[in-house]
ZAROTOR-562359 format. One record per residue (C-alpha): x, y, z. Coordinates in steps of 0.02 Angstrom, whole numbers, always signed. Example, Ala and Ser with C-alpha at 12.3 -4.5 7.8 and 13.67 -1.06 7.14 Angstrom:
# residues 2
KOLDO;+615;-225;+390
KOLDO;+684;-53;+357
//
This chain:
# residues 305
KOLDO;+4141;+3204;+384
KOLDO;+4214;+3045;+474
KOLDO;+4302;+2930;+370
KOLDO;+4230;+2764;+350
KOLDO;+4333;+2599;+407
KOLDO;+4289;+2531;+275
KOLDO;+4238;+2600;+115
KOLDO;+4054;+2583;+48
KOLDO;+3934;+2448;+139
KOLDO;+4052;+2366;+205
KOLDO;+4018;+2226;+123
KOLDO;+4157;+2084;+55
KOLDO;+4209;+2111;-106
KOLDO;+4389;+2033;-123
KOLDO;+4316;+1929;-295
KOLDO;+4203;+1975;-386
KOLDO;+4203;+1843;-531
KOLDO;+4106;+1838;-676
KOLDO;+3989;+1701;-723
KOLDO;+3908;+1683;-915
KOLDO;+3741;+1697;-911
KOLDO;+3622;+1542;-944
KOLDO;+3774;+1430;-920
KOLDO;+3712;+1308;-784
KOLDO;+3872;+1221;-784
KOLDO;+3977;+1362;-756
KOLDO;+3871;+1429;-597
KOLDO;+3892;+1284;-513
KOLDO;+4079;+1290;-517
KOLDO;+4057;+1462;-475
KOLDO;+3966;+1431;-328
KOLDO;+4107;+1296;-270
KOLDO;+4221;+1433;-277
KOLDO;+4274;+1549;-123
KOLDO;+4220;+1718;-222
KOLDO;+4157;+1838;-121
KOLDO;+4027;+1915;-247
KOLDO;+3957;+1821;-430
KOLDO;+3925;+1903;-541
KOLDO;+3804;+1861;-684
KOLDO;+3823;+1910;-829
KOLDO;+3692;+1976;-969
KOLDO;+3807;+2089;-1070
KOLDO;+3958;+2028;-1156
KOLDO;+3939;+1840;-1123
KOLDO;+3794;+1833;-1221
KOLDO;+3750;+1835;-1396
KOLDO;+3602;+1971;-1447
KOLDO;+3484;+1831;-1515
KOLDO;+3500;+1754;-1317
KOLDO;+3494;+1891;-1237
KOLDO;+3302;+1870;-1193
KOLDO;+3309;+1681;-1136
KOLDO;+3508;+1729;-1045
KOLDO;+3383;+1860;-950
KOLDO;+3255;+1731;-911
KOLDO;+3377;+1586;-857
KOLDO;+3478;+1724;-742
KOLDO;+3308;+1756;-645
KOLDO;+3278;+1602;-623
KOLDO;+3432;+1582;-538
KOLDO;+3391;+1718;-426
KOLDO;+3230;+1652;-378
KOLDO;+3296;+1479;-352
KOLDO;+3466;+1453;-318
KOLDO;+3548;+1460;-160
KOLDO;+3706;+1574;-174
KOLDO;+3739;+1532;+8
KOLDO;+3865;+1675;+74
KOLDO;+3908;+1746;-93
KOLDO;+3852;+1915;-161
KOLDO;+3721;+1904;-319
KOLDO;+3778;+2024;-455
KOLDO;+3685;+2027;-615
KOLDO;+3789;+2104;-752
KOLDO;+3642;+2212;-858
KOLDO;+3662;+2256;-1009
KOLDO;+3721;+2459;-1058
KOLDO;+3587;+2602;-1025
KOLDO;+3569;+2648;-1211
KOLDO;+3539;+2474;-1256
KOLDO;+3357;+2371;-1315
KOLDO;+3391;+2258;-1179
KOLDO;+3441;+2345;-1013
KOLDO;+3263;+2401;-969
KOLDO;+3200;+2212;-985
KOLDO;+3358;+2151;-883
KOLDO;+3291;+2265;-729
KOLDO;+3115;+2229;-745
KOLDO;+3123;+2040;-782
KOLDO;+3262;+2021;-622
KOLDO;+3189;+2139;-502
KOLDO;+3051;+2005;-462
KOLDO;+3168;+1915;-359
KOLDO;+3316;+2044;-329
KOLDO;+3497;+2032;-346
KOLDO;+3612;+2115;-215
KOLDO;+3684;+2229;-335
KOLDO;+3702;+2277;-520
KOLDO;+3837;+2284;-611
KOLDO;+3830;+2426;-717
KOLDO;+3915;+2454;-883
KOLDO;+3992;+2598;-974
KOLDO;+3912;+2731;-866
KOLDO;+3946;+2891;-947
KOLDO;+3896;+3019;-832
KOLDO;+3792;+3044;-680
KOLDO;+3640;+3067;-726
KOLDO;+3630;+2897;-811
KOLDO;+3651;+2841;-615
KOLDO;+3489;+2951;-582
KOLDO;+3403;+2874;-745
KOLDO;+3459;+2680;-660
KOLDO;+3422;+2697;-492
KOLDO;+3244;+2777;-526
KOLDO;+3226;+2616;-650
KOLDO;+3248;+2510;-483
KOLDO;+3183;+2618;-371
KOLDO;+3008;+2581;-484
KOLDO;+3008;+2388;-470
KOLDO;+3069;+2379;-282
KOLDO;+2915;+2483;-256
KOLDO;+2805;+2382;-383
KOLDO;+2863;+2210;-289
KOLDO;+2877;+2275;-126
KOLDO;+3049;+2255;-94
KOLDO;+3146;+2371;+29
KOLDO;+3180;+2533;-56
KOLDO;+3392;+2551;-90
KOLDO;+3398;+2368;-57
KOLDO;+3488;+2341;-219
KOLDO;+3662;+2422;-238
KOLDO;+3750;+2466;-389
KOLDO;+3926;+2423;-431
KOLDO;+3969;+2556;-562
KOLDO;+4101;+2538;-724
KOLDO;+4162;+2707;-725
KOLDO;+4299;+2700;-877
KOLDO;+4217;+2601;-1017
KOLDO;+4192;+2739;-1117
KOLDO;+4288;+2918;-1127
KOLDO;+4158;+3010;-1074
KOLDO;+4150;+2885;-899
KOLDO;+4317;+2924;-874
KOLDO;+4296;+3117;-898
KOLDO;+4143;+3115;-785
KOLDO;+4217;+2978;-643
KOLDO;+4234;+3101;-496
KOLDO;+4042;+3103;-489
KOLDO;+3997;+2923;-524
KOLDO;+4005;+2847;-356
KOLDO;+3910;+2999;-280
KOLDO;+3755;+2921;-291
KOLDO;+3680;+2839;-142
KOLDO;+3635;+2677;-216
KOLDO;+3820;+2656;-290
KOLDO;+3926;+2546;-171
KOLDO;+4069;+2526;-283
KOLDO;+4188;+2592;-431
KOLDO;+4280;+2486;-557
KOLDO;+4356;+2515;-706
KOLDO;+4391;+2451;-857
KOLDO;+4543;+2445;-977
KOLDO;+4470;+2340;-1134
KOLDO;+4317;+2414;-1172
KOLDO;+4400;+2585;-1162
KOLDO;+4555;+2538;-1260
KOLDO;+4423;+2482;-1400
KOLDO;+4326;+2648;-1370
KOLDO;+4488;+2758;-1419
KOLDO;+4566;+2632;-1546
KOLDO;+4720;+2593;-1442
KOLDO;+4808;+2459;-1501
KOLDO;+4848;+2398;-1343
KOLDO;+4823;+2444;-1144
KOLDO;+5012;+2389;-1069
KOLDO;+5175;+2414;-1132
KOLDO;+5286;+2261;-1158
KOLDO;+5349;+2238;-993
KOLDO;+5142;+2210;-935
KOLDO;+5121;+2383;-862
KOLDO;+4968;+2474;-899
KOLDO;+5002;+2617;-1053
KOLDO;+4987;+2814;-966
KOLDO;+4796;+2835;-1013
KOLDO;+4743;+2661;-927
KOLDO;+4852;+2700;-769
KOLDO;+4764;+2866;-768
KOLDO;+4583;+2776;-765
KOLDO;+4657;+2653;-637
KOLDO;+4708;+2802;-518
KOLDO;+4549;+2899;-552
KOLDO;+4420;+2757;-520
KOLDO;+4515;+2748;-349
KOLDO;+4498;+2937;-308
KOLDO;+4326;+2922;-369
KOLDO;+4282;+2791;-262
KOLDO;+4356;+2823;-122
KOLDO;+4310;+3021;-131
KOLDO;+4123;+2987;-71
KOLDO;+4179;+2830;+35
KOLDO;+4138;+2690;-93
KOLDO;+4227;+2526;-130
KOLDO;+4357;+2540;-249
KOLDO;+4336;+2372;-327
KOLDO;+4510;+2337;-485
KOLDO;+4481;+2266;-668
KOLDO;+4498;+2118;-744
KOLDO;+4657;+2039;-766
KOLDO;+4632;+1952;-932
KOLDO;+4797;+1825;-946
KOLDO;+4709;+1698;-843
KOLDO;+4879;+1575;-840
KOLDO;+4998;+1703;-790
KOLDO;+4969;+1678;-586
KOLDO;+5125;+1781;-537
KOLDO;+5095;+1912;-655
KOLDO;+4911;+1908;-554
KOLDO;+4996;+1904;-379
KOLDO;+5110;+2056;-423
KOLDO;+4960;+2173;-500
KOLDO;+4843;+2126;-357
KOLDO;+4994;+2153;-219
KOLDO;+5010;+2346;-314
KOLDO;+4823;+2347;-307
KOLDO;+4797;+2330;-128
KOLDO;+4959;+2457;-78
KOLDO;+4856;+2575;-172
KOLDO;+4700;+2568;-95
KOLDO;+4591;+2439;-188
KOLDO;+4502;+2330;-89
KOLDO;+4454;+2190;-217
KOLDO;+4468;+2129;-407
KOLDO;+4355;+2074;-534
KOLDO;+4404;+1889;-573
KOLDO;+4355;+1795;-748
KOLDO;+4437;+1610;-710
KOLDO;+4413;+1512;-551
KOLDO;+4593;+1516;-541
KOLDO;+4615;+1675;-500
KOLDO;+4503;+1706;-364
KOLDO;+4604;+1620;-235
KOLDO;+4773;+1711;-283
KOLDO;+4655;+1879;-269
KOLDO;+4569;+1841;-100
KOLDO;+4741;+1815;-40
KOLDO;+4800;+1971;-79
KOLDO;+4641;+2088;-24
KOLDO;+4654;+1981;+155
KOLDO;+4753;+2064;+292
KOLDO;+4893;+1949;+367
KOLDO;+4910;+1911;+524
KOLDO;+5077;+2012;+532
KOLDO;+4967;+2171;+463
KOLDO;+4835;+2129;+589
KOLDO;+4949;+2097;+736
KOLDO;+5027;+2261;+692
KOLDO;+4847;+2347;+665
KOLDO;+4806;+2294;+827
KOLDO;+4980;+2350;+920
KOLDO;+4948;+2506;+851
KOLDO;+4754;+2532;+919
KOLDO;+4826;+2517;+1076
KOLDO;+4978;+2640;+1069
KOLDO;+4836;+2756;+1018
KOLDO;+4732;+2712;+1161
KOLDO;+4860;+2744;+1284
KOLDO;+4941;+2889;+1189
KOLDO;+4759;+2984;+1172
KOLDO;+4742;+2932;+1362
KOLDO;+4889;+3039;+1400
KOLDO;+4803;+3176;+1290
KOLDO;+4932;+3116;+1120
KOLDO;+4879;+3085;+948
KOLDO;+5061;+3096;+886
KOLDO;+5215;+2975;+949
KOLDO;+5358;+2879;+913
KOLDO;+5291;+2699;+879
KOLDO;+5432;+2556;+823
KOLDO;+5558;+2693;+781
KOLDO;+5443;+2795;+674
KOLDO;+5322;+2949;+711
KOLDO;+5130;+2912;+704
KOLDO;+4988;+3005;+700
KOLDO;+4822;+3015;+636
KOLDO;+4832;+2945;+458
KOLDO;+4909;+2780;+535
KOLDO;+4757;+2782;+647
KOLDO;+4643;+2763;+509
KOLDO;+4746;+2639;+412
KOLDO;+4730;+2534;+568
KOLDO;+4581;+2543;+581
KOLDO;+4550;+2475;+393
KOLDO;+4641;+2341;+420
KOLDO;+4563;+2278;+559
KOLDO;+4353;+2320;+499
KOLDO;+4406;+2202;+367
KOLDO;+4483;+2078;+415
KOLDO;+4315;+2067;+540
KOLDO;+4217;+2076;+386
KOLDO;+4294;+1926;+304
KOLDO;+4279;+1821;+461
KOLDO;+4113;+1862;+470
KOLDO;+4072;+1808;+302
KOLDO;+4181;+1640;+338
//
């Protein structure tokens, strides 16, 4: 199977940033803001006893408001909830991109989601697969046993994670150690939601980073999260989503390089090579395909610009 350049739909996810739904004032700052993707939110941000007019408020939204470039992500609430039925139905008249979905447990619940969708696009008329879902594969213990086959689904574009809801699930205490780095378990998810991702070419998409004033300790997770493989970051403060777009954006030193390095390739497969010494160091295909990353993306972003 060929690699993708660039994992899932290709679509720009740098920020994703959360937006409380039903709070008018807060979507409009949102919308001011460079994030790539909102996303709305129906499940933590809201209080049971408004879940039903958060629901109502959040489609109207998506009926009426213009999002301009930005991705529409509505946050529903979990499977095994009263209210995640009623979140599909009442926003699938006018359709999000995506869902976010919460702690997914296994598979199957993927099945149960997407045949929940596939229902309404039929029922509206809307083009079957049109709506994507952006999976939370470590919210619970048994999403993080079962995360090599969340993203398998067709209709899943993306993988996160998520190291406070499954730090509450097992009774840690805490998720990092004193120096800020995540505790053995929570690295663990971290790694697996990339493998999992990136196993069925998906968009490996990091959690949230929940000090909000601590910008350099922001710039140094998101700088290990891109080296690893991520290609964006959930964002909860308008704050961070600059200091994250930054780092999921190829430079123009990485895409000079990229682009040096298509060509060696071009002229070393010309003279029947796929293996040479380029800038004092041997190259072959793996360096290929990180080139080629590099440069699908940073053609993605401009052509979301």
């Amino acid at each position: 199977m060929t690699e993708p350049a660039n994992p899932g739909s290709g679509t720009v996810r740098r920020s994703s940033h959360f937006v409380p739904g039903a709070n008018e004032r807060m979507l409009e700052k949102s919308i001011a803001t460079d994030a790539d993707s909102l996303v709305l939110d129906l499940e933590d941000a809201v209080t049971p006893d408004n879940k039903d007019s958060a629901r109502t408020t959040v489609a109207g939204w998506l009926a009426d408001v213009d999002f301009g470039a930005k991705e529409r992500v509505v946050r529903i609430n979990p499977l095994d909830t009263p209210w995640c039925a009623a979140d599909v139905a009442e926003t699938m008249v006018s359709p999000p991109d995506a869902y976010l979905v919460p702690k997914v447990n296994n598979a199957a619940e993927v099945v149960e989601l997407d045949s929940m969708i596939a229902r309404w696009e039929l029922e509206h008329g809307h083009p079957p697969g049109g709506v994507v879902l952006l999976v939370l594969g470590t919210e619970t213990p048994q999403g993080l046993l079962n995360i090599g086959e969340l993203a398998r689904h067709d209709r899943v574009d993306a993988l996160s994670w998520g190291a406070e809801d499954l730090s509450a699930a097992m009774g840690s205490k805490a998720n990092r150690d004193a120096t800020g780095a995540y505790l053995p378990v929570f690295e663990y998810a971290r790694v697996m939601c990339l493998v999992g991702a990136t196993a069925w070419g998906k968009q490996p998409l990091d959690t949230v980073f929940v000090d909000f004033r601590d910008d350099e300790g922001l710039a140094a997770e998101c700088a290990t999260s891109a080296a690893m493989g991520f290609t964006g970051k959930i964002t909860i403060h308008p704050a961070q989503i600059d200091i994250v777009n930054a780092a999921f954006t190829p430079s123009e030193a990485e895409m000079a390089d990229a682009r040096e390095l298509l060509e060696a390739f071009a002229e070393a497969e010309a003279a029947g090579l796929m293996a040479f010494a380029h800038k004092g160091q041997m190259v072959d295909v793996p360096h290929l395909t990180r080139a080629r990353k590099i440069v699908a993306t940073a053609e993605a972003i401009a052509a979301r610009s």
